[in-house]
C-alpha positions, 0 to 999 in steps of 0.5 A: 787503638788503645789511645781510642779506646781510652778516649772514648771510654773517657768520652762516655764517662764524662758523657754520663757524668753531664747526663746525672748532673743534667737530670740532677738540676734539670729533671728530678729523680724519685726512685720508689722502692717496693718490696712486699711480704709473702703474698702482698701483691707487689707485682699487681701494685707496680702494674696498676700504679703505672698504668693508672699514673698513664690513664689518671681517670681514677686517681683524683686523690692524687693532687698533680692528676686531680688539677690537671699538672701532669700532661703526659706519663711515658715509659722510657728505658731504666737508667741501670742497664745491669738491673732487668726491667719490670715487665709491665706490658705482660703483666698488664696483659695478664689483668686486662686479658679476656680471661684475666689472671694474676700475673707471675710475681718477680723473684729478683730486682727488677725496675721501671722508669716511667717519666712525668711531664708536670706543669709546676704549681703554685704562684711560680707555676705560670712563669715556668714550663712543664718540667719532665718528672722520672719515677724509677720504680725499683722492685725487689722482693721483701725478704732481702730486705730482711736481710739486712738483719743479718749483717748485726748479728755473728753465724752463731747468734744467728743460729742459736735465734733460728734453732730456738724459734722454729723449735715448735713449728711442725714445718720445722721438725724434719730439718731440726732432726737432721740439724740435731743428728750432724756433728758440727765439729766434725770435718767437712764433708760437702755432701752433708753440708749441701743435705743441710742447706738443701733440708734448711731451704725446705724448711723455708719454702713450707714456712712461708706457704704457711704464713711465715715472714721471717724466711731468711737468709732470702736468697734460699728462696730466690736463688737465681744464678746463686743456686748451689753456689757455697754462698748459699750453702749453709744452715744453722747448727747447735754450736759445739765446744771449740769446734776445729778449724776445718770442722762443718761447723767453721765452715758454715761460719764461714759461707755464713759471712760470705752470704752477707759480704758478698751478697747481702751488702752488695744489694744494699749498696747498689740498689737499696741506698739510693731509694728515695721512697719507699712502699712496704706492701702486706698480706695483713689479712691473709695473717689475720686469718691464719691466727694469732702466731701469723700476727706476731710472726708479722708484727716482728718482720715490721720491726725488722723491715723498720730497722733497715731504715734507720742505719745508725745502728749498723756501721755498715749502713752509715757508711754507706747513706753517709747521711742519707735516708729514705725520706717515706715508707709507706706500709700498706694492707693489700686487698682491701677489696676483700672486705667491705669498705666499712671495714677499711677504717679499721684494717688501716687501724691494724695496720697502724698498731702493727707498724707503731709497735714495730718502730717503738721496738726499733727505736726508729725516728727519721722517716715519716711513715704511714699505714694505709689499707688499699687495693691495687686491683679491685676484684671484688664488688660489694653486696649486703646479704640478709641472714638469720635476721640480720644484714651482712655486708659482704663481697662477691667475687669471682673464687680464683680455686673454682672459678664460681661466683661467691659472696663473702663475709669475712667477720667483722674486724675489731674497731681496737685492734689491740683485740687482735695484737694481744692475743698474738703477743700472748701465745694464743693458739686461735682468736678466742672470740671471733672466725675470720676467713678470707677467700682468694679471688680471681681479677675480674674482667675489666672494660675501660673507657679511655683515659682509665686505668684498672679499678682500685681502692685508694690507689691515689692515695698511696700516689699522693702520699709518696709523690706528691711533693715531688710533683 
């Protein structure tokens, strides 16, 4: 009995081996990363690049699908049994429902095989058949990304970073109260350590609803089956003079360093080091139309987002690449359909400036990177209203709060986006010259015609710049 079941452990084993070696040589593999800031939109991104990689009518800027390549898009069952498949059909419910809504984000790894039949081009094209082309689209959320930071820096470092940055942040003040009155050297007492953790997680939740990105460690956001576990109960603290050994403070360390050992590093290894691609989606607007600090809190998340991309700076990262790289990185300003599209140009320039600040401050080469403004899901049309003598190039949508329809003007975008990035450098409180303001807009009903996916904005695009080659 034990002789069989080694036999067809070992059967099973060399089974899986031919099968990766089969689809090495026979049937390439793109494995996309998508991740996005607060509020980016990547649950609606993954359902409509599926859905319109299925039914291509609207993605004539994807080459393979403009010249009639790709015969046929299909789902099948992920590779990775472990890891909780995208759940595409509900969500694809959600947006093309009678009454459609946004559907529910994702608060874990999730992921998705759809499988490409592509007819190969070029002089080679007609000597060869279709080959099978699978896209495993892997979905996680943007601040385990961030993360990574993390894994560079001691419990203290971290603290004192932390403490010093939130200092003025009024989201902040009830936990900097709470951090300030505990006796780090004190001995343990786990009701005062969870009472931290707890007060410190809150802090978190507030920041990110005000617009915050840099709001890690993120498993205290998405929790999971960690919840209550001492992996993520901890908080930064003041550091004291030689605190003792079985002091709060030793043991804050401590959980810190598990947190990253044996949460942080695990994510990397399984999931991260094996992306080929990869999407960085943001909510630039939305950080627009909060002010100038939300501009530089974002201009910094991509400088930290960039540095997970670039690992020979973290022993741990070379290690585990050995060489290899995410080979693109696309970041992508969301909700493009929220502005009419004369001011795209200048959203994608924003989003330009903000990522080439961010690599020039991480020092990052390798990857070739690009910024684009896109829209997974159009909920907007376009509209030019006369006011006070002049036209107004607005949208109109459905209001998500009210259910009315409104017609928006938003302000007019700066052509140099160094208008905005300054200003956020320098501290400013409010843009000085400007009133830009953004409104939440429900999906539209949608009436598709066979062979059409859900409406976009330069969805294709995107498509055509991650997978392209490969297809």
């Amino acid at each position: 009995m034990v002789l069989t079941t080694i036999a067809d452990g070992l059967t099973r084993g060399i089974e899986r081996v031919g099968d990766t070696v089969s689809g090495a040589l026979f049937e390439p593999v793109i494995r996309l990363g998508v991740t996005g800031l607060a509020r980016s939109g990547k649950t609606v991104f993954i359902t409509s690049l599926v859905a319109n990689l299925m039914d291509r009518a609207r993605m004539p800027g994807l080459l393979a699908a403009a010249d009639g390549r790709i015969q046929a898009a299909f789902l099948q069952p992920q590779p990775d049994d472990t890891v909780p498949r995208f759940d595409y059909e509900t969500h694809l419910g959600a947006l093309t429902a009678e009454t459609p809504h946004w559907p529910d984000s994702t608060r874990a790894v999730s992921e998705l095989r759809l499988s490409l039949r592509v007819r190969p081009g070029g002089l080679l094209g007609g000597l060869r058949g279709p080959q099978t082309v699978h896209l495993d689209i892997v979905d996680y959320p943007g601040e385990w990304l961030l993360d990574l930071a993390l894994l560079e820096k001691s419990y203290s470092q971290w603290s004192a970073e932390v403490l010093s940055r939130v200092a003025e942040r009024p989201e902040a003040q009830d936990f900097l109260a709470q951090a300030q009155a505990s006796d780090a050297a004190a001995k343990l007492d786990e009701p005062v350590a969870k009472a931290l953790a707890e007060g410190f997680t809150a802090y978190l939740r507030t920041a990110r609803q005000a617009g915050f990105y840099d709001c890690t460690p993120g498993r205290f956001l998405l929790p999971g089956d960690l919840a209550g576990s001492p992996a993520i109960t901890f908080a930064p603290l003041p550091q004291p003079d030689r605190p003792p050994r079985r002091a709060l403070w030793r043991e804050m360390e401590r959980r810190y360093e598990a947190y990253k050992s044996q949460i942080v590093k695990p994510f990397f290894r399984d999931h991260f080091a094996r992306i080929d691609r990869q999407v960085v989606l943001v909510d630039a607007l939305g950080a627009i139309n909060r002010g100038p600090k939300a501009v530089e809190d974002m201009r910094h998340a991509m400088a930290d987002i960039l540095g997970a991309f670039r690992p020979g700076r973290n022993d741990f990262l070379t290690r585990l690449l050995m060489g290899r790289r995410v080979e693109k990185i696309l970041f992508a300003a969301t909700k493009a359909d929220h502005l009419h599209h004369t001011q795209h140009d200048r959203l994608a320039a924003i989003m330009q400036a903000l990522t080439r600040e961010a690599r020039d401050r991480a020092d990052f080469a390798g990857a070739e990177t690009q910024a684009m403004a896109l829209a997974a899901l159009r909920a907007t049309v376009e509209e030019t209203i006369r006011h006070k003598g002049a036209d107004l190039a607005c949208v109109r949508g459905k209001l998500l709060e009210t259910g009315k329809q409104a017609a928006l003007y938003p302000g007019n975008l700066p052509e140099d986006p160094q208008r905005l990035l300054a200003p956020a450098r320098d501290g400013a409180e409010k843009w000085l010259d400007a009133d830009y303001q953004v409104m939440q807009f429900a999906p539209a009903r949608l009436s598709l015609r066979p062979g059409e996916g859900p409406p976009h904005i330069r969805l294709d695009r995107a498509a055509q710049f991650l997978l392209g080659d490969r297809i």
